[in-house]
PDB file of N, CA, C and O in Angstrom:
ATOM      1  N   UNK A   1      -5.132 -13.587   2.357  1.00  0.00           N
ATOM      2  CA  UNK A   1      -5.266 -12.879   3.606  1.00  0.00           C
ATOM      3  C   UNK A   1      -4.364 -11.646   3.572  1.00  0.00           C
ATOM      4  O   UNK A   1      -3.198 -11.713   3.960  1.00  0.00           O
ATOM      5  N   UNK A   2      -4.887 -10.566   3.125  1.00  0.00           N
ATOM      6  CA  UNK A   2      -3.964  -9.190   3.332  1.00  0.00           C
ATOM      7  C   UNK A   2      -4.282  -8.602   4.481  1.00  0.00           C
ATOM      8  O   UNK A   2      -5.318  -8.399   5.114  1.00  0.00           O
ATOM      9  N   UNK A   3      -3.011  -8.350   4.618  1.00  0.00           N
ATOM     10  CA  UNK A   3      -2.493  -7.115   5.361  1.00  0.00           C
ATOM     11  C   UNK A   3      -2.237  -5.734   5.191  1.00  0.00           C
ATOM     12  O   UNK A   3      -1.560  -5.087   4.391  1.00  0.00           O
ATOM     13  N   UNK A   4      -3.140  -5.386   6.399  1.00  0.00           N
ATOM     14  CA  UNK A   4      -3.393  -4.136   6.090  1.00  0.00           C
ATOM     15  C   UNK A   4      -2.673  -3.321   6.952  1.00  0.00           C
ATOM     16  O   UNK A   4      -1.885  -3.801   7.767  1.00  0.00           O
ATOM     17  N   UNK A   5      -2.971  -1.566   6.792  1.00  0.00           N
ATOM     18  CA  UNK A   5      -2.055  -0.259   7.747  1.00  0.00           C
ATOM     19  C   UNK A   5      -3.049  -0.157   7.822  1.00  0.00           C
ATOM     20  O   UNK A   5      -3.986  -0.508   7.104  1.00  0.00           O
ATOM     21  N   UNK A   6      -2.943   0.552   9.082  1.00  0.00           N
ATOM     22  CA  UNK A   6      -4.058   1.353  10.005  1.00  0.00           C
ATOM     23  C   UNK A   6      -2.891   2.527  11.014  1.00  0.00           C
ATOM     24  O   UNK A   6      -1.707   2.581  11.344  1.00  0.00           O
ATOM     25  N   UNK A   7      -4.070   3.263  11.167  1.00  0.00           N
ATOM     26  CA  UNK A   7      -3.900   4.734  11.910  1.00  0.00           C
ATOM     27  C   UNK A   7      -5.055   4.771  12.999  1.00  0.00           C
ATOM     28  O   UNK A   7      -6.241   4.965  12.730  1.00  0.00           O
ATOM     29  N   UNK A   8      -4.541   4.560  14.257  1.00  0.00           N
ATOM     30  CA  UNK A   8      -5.691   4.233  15.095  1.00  0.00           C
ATOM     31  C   UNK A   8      -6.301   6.286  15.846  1.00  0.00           C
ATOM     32  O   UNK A   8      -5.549   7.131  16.332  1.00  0.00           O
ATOM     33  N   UNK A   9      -7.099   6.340  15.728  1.00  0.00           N
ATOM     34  CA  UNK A   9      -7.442   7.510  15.601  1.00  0.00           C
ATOM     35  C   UNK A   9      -7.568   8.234  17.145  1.00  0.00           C
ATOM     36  O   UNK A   9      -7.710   9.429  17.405  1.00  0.00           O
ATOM     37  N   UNK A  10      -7.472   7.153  18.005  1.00  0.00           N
ATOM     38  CA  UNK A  10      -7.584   7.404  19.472  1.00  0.00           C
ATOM     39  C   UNK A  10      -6.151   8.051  19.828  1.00  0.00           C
ATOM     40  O   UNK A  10      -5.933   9.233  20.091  1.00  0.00           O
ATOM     41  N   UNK A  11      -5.264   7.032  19.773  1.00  0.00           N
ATOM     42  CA  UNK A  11      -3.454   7.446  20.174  1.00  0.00           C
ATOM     43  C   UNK A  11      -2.835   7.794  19.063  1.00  0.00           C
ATOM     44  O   UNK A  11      -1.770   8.360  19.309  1.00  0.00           O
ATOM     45  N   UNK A  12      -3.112   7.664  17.735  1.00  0.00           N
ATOM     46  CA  UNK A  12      -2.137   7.956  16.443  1.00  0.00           C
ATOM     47  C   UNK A  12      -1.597   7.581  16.500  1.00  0.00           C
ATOM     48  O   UNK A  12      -0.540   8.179  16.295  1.00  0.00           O
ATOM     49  N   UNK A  13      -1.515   6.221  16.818  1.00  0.00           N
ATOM     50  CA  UNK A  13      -0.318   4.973  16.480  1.00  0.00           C
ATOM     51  C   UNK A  13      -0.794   4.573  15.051  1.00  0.00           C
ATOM     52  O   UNK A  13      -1.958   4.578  14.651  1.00  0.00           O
ATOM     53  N   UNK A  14       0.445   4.188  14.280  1.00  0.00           N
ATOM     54  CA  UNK A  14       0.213   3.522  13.232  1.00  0.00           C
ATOM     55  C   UNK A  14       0.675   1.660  13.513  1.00  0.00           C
ATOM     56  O   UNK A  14       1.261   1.211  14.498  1.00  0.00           O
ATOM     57  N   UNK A  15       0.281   1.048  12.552  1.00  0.00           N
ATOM     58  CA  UNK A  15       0.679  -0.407  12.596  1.00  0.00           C
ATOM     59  C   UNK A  15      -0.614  -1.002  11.452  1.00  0.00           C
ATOM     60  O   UNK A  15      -1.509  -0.444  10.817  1.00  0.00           O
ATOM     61  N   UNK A  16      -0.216  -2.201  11.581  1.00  0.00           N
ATOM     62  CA  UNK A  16      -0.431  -3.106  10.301  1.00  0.00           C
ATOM     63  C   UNK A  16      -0.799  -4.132  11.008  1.00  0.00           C
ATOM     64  O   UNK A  16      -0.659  -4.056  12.229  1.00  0.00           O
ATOM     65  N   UNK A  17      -1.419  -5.467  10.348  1.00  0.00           N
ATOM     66  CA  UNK A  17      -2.289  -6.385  10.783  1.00  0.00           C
ATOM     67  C   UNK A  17      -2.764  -7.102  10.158  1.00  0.00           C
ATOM     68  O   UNK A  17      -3.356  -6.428   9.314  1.00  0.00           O
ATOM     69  N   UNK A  18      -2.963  -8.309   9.930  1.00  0.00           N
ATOM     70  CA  UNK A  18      -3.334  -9.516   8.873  1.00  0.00           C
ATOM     71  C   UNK A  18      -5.022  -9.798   9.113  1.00  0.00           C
ATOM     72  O   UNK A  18      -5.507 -10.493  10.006  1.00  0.00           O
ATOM     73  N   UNK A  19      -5.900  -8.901   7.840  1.00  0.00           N
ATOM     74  CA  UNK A  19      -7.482  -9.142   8.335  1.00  0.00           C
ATOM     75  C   UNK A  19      -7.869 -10.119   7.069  1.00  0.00           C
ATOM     76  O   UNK A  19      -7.642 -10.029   5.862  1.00  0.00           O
ATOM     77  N   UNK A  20      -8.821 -11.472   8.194  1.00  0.00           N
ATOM     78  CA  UNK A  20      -9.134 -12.462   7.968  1.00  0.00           C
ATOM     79  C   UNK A  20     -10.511 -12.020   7.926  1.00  0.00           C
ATOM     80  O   UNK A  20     -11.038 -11.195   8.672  1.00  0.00           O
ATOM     81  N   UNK A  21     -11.040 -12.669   6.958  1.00  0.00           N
ATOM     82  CA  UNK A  21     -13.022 -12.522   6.593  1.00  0.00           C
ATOM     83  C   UNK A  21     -13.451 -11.159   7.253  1.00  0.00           C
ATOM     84  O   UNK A  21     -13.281 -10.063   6.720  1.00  0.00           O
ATOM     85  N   UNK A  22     -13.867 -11.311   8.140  1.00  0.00           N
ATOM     86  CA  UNK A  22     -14.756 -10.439   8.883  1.00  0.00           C
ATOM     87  C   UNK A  22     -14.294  -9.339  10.218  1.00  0.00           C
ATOM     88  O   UNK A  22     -14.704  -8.287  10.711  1.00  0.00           O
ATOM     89  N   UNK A  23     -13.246 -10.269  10.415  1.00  0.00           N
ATOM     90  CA  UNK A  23     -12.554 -10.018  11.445  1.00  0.00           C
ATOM     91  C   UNK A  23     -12.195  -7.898  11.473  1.00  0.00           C
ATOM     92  O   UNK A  23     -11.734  -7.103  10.654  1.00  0.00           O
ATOM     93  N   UNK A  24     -12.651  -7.810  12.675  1.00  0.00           N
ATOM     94  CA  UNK A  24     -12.526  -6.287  13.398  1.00  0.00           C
ATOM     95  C   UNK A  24     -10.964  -5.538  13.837  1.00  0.00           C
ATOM     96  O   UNK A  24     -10.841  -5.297  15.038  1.00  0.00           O
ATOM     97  N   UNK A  25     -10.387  -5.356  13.389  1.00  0.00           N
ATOM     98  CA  UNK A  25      -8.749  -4.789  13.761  1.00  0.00           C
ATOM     99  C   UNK A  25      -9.216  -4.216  15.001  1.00  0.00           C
ATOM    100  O   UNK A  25     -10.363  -3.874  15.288  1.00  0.00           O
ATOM    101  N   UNK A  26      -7.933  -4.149  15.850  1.00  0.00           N
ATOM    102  CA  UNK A  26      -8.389  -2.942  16.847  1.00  0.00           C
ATOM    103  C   UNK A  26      -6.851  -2.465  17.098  1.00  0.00           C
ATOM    104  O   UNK A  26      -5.800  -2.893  16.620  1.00  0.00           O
ATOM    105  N   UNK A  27      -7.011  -1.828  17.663  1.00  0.00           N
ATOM    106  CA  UNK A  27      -5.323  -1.073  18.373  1.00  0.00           C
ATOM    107  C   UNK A  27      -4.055  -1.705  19.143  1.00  0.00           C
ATOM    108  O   UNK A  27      -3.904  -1.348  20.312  1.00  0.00           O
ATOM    109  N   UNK A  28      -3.226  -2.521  18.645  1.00  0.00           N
ATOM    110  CA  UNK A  28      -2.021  -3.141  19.499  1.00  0.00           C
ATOM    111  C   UNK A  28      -1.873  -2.110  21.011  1.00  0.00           C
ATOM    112  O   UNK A  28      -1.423  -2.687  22.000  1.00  0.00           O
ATOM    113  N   UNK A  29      -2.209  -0.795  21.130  1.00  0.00           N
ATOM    114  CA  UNK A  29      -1.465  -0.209  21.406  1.00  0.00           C
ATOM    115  C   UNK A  29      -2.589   0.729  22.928  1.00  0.00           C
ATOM    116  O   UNK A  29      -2.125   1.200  23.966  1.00  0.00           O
ATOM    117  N   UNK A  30      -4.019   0.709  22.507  1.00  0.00           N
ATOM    118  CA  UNK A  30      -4.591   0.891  23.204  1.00  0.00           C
ATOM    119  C   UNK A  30      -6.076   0.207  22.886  1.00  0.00           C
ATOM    120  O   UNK A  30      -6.983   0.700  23.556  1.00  0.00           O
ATOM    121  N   UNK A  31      -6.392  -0.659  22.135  1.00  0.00           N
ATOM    122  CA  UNK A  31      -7.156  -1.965  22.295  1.00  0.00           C
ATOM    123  C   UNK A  31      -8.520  -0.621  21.470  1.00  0.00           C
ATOM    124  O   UNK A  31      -9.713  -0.669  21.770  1.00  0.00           O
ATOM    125  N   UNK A  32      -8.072   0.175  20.707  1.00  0.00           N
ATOM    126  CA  UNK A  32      -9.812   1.035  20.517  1.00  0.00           C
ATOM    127  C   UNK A  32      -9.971   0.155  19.032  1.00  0.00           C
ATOM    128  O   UNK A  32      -9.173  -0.671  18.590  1.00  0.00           O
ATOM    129  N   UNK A  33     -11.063   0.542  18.515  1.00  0.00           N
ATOM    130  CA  UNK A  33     -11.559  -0.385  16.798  1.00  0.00           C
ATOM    131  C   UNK A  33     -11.910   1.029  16.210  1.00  0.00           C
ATOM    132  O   UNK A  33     -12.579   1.075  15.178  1.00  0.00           O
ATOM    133  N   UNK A  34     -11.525   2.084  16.767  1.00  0.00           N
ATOM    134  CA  UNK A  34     -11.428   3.381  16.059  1.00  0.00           C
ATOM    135  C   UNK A  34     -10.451   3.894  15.234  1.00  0.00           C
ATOM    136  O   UNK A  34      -9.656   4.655  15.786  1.00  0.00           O
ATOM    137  N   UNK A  35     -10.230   3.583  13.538  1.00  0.00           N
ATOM    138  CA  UNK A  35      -9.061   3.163  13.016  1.00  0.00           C
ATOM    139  C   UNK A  35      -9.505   3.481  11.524  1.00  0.00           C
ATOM    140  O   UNK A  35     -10.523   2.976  11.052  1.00  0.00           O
ATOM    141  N   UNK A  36      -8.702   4.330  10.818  1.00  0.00           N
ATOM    142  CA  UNK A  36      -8.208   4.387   9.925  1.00  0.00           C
ATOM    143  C   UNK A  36      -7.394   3.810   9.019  1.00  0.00           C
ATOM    144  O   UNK A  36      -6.261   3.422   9.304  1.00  0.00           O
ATOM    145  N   UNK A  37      -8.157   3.675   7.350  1.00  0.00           N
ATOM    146  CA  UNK A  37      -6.882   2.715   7.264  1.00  0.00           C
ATOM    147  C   UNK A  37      -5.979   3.157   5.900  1.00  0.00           C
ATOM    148  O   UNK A  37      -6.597   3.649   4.956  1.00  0.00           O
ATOM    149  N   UNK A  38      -4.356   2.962   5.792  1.00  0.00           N
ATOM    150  CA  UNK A  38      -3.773   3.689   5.169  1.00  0.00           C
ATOM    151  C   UNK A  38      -3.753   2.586   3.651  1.00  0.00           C
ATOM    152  O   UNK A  38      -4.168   1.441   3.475  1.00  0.00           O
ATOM    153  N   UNK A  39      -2.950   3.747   2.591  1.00  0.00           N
ATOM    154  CA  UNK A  39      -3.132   3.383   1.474  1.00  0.00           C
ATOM    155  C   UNK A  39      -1.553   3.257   2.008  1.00  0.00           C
ATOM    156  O   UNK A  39      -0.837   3.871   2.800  1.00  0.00           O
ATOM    157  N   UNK A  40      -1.401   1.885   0.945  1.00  0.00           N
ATOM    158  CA  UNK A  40      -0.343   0.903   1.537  1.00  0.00           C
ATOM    159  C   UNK A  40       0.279   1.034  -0.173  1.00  0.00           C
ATOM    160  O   UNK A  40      -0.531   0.931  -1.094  1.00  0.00           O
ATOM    161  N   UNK A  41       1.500   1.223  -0.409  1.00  0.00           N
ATOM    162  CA  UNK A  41       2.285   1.052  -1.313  1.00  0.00           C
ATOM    163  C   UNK A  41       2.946  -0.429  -1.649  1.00  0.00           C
ATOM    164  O   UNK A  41       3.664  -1.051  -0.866  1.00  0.00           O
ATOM    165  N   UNK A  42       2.668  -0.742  -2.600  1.00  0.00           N
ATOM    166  CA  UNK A  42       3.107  -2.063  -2.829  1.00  0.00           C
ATOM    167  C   UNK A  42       3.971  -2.330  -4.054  1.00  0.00           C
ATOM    168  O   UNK A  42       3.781  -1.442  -4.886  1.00  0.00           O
ATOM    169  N   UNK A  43       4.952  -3.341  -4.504  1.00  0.00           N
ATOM    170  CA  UNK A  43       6.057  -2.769  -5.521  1.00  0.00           C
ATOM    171  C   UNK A  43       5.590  -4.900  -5.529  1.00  0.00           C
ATOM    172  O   UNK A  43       4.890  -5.597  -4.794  1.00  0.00           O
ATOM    173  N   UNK A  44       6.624  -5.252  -7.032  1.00  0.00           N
ATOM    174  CA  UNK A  44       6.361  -6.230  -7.639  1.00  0.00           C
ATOM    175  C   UNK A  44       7.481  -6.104  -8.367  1.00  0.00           C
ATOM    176  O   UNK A  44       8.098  -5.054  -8.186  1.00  0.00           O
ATOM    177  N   UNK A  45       8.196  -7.340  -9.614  1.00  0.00           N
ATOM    178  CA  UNK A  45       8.949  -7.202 -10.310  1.00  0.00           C
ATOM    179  C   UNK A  45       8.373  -8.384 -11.607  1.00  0.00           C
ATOM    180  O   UNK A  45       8.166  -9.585 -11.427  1.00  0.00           O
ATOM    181  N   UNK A  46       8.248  -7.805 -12.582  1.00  0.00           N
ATOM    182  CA  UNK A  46       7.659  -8.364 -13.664  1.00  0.00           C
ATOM    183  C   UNK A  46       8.934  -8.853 -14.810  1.00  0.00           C
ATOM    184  O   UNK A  46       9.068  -8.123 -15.792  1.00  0.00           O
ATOM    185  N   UNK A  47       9.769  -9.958 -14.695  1.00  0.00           N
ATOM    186  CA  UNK A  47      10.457 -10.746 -15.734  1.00  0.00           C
ATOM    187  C   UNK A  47       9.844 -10.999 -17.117  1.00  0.00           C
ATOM    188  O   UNK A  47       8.738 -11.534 -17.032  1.00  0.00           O
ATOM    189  N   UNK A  48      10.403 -10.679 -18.783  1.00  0.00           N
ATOM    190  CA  UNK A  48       9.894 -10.673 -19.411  1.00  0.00           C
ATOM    191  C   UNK A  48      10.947 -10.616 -20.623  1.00  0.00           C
ATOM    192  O   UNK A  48      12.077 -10.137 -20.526  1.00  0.00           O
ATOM    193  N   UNK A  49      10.465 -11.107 -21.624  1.00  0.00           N
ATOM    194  CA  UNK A  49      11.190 -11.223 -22.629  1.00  0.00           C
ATOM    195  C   UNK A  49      11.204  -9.992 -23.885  1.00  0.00           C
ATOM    196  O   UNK A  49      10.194  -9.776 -24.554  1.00  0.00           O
ATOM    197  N   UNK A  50      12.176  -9.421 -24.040  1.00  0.00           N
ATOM    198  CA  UNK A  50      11.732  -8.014 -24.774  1.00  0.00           C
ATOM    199  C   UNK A  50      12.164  -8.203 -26.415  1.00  0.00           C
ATOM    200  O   UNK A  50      12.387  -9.370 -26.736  1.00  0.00           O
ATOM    201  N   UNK A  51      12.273  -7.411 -27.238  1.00  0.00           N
ATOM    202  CA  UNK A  51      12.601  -7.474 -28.587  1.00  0.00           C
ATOM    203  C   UNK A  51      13.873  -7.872 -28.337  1.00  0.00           C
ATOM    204  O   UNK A  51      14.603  -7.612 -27.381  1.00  0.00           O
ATOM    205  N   UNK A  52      14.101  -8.698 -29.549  1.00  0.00           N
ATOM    206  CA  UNK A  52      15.095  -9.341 -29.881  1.00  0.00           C
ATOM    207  C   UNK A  52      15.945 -10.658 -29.028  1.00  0.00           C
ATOM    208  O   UNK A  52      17.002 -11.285 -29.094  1.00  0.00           O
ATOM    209  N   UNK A  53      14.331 -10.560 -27.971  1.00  0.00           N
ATOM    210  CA  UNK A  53      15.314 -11.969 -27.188  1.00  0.00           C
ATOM    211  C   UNK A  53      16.024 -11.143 -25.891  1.00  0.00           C
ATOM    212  O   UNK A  53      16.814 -11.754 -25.172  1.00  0.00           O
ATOM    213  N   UNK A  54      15.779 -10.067 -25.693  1.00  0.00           N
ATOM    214  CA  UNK A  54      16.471  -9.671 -24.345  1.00  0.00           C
ATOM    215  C   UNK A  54      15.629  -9.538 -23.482  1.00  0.00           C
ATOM    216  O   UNK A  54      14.438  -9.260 -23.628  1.00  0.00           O
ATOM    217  N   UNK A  55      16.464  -9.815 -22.122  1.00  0.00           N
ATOM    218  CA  UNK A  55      15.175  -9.860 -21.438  1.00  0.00           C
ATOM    219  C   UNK A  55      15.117  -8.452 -20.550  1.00  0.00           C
ATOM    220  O   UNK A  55      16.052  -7.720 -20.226  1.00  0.00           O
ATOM    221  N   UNK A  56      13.260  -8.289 -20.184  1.00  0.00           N
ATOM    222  CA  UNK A  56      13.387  -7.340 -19.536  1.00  0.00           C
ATOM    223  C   UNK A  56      12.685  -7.142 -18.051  1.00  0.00           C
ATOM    224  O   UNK A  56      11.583  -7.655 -17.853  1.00  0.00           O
ATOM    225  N   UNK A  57      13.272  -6.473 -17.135  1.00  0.00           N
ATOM    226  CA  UNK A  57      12.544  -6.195 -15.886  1.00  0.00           C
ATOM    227  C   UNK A  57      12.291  -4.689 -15.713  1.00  0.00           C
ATOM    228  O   UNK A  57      12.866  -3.622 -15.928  1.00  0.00           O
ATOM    229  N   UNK A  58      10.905  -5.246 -15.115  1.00  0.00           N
ATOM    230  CA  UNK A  58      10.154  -3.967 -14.588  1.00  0.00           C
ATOM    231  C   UNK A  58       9.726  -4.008 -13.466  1.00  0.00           C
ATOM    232  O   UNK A  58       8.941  -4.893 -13.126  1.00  0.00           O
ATOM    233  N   UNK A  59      10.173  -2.995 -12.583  1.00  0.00           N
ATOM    234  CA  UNK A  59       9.323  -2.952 -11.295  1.00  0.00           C
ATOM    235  C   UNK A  59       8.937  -2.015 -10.839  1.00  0.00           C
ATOM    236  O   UNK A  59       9.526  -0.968 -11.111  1.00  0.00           O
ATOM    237  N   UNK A  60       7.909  -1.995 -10.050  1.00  0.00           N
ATOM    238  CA  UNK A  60       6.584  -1.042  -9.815  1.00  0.00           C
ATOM    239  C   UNK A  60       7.120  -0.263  -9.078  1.00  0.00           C
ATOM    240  O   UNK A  60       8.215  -0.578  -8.614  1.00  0.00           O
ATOM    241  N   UNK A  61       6.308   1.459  -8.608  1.00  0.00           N
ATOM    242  CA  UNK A  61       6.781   2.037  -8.453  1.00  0.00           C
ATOM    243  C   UNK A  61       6.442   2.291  -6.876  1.00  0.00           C
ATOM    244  O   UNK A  61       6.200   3.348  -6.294  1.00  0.00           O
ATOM    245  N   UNK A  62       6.502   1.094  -6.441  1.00  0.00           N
ATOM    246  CA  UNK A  62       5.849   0.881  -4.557  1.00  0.00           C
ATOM    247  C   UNK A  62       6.229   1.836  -3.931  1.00  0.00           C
ATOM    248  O   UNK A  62       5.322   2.530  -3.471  1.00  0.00           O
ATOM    249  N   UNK A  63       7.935   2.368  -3.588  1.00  0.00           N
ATOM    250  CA  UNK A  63       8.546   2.784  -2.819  1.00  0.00           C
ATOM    251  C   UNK A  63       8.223   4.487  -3.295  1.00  0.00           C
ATOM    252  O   UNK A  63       8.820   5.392  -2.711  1.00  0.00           O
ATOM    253  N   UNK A  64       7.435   4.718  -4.169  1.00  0.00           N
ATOM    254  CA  UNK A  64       7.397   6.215  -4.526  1.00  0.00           C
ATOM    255  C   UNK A  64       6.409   7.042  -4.117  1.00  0.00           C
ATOM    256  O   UNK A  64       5.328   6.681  -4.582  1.00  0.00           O
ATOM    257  N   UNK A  65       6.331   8.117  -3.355  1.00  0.00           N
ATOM    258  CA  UNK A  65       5.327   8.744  -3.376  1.00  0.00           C
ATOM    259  C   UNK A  65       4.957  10.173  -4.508  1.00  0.00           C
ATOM    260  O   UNK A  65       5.678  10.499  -5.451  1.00  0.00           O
ATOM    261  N   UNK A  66       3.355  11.025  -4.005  1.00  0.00           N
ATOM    262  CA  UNK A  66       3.009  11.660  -4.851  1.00  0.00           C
ATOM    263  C   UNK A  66       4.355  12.702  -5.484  1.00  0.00           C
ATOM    264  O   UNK A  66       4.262  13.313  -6.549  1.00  0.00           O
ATOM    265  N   UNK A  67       5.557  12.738  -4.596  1.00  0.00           N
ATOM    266  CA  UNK A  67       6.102  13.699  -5.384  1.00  0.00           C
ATOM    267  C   UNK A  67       7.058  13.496  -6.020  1.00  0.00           C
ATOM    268  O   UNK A  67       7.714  14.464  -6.404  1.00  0.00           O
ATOM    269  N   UNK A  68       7.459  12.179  -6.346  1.00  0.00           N
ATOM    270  CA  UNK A  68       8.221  11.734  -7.331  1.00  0.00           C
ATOM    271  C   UNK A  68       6.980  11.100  -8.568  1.00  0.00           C
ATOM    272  O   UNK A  68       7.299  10.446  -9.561  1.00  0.00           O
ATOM    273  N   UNK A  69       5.757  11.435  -8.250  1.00  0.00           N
ATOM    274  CA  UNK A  69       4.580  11.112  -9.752  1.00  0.00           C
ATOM    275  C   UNK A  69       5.034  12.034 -10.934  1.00  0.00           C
ATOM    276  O   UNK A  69       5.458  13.162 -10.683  1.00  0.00           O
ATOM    277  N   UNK A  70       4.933  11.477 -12.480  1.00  0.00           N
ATOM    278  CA  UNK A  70       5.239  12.070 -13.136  1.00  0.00           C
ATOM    279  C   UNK A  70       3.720  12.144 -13.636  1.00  0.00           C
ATOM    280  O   UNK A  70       3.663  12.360 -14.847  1.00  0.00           O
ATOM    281  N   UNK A  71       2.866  12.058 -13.206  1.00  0.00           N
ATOM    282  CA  UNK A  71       1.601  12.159 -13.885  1.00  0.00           C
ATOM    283  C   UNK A  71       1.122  13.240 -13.660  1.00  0.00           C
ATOM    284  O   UNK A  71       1.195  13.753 -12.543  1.00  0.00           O
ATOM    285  N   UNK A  72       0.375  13.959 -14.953  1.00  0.00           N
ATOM    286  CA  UNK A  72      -0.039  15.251 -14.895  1.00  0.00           C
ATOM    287  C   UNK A  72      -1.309  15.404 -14.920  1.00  0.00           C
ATOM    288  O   UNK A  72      -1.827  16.388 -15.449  1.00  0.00           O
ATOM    289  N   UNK A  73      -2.307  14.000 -14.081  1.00  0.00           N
ATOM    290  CA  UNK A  73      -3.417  13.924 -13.901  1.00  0.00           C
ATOM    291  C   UNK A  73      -3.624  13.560 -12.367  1.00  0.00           C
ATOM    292  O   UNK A  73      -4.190  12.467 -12.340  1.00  0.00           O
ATOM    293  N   UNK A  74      -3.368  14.087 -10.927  1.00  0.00           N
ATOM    294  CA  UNK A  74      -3.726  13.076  -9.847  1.00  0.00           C
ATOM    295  C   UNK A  74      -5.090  12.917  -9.291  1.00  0.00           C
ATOM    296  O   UNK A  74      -5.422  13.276  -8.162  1.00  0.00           O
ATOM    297  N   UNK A  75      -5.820  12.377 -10.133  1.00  0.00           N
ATOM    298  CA  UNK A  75      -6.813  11.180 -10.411  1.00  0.00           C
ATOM    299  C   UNK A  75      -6.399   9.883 -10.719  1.00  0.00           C
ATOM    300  O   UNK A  75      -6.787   8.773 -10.352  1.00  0.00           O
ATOM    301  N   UNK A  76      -5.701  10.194 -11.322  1.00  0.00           N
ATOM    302  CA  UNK A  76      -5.106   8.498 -12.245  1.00  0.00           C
ATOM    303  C   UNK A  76      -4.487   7.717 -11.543  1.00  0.00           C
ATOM    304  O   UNK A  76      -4.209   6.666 -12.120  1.00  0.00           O
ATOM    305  N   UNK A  77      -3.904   7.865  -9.750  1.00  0.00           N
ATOM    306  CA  UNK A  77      -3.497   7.162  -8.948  1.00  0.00           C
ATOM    307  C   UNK A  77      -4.824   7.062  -8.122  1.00  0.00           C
ATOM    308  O   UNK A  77      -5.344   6.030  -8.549  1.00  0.00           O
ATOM    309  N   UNK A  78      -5.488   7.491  -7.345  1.00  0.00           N
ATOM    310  CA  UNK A  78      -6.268   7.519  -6.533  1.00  0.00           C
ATOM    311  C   UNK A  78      -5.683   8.249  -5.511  1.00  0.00           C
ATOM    312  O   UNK A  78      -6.053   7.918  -4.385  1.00  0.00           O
ATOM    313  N   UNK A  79      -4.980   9.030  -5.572  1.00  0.00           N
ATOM    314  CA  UNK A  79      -4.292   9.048  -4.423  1.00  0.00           C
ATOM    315  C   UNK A  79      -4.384  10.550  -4.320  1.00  0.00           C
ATOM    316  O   UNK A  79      -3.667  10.964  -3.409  1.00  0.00           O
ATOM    317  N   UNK A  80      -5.197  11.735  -5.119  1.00  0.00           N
ATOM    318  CA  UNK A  80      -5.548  12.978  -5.209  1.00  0.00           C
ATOM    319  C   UNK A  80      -6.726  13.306  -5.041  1.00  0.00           C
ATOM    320  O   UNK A  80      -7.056  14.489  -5.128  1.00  0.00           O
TER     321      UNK A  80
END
């Protein structure tokens, strides 16, 4: 069951919301189902064993936006 952002397009409130199957979001804030929905950044931490037996962590780059991208393609996020 994810949770999603939304941008309600009536008041420009933002907020978030847990959508189940089918289920219709609407506005905490003024009850409209006229709503946008945002690309949500998400981060993780991947434990792992690296050469020689050390171990290594990696974690995603959730908290970053387009202008800390070092990519010299923005296609390759979706996010261009």
């Amino acid at each position: 069951m994810p949770i999603y952002e939304y941008t309600c397009n009536a008041c420009k409130k933002d907020f978030e919301t847990l959508v189940m199957g089918s289920f219709k979001p609407q506005c905490p804030s003024c009850d409209s189902q006229d709503l946008s929905r945002l690309m949500s950044a998400c981060g993780f931490v991947s434990k792992s064993i690296g050469p020689g037996g050390a171990p290594q962590v990696s974690k995603s780059a959730g908290s970053s936006g387009c202008g800390s991208c070092a990519s010299s393609n923005c296609g390759s996020c979706g996010m261009g």
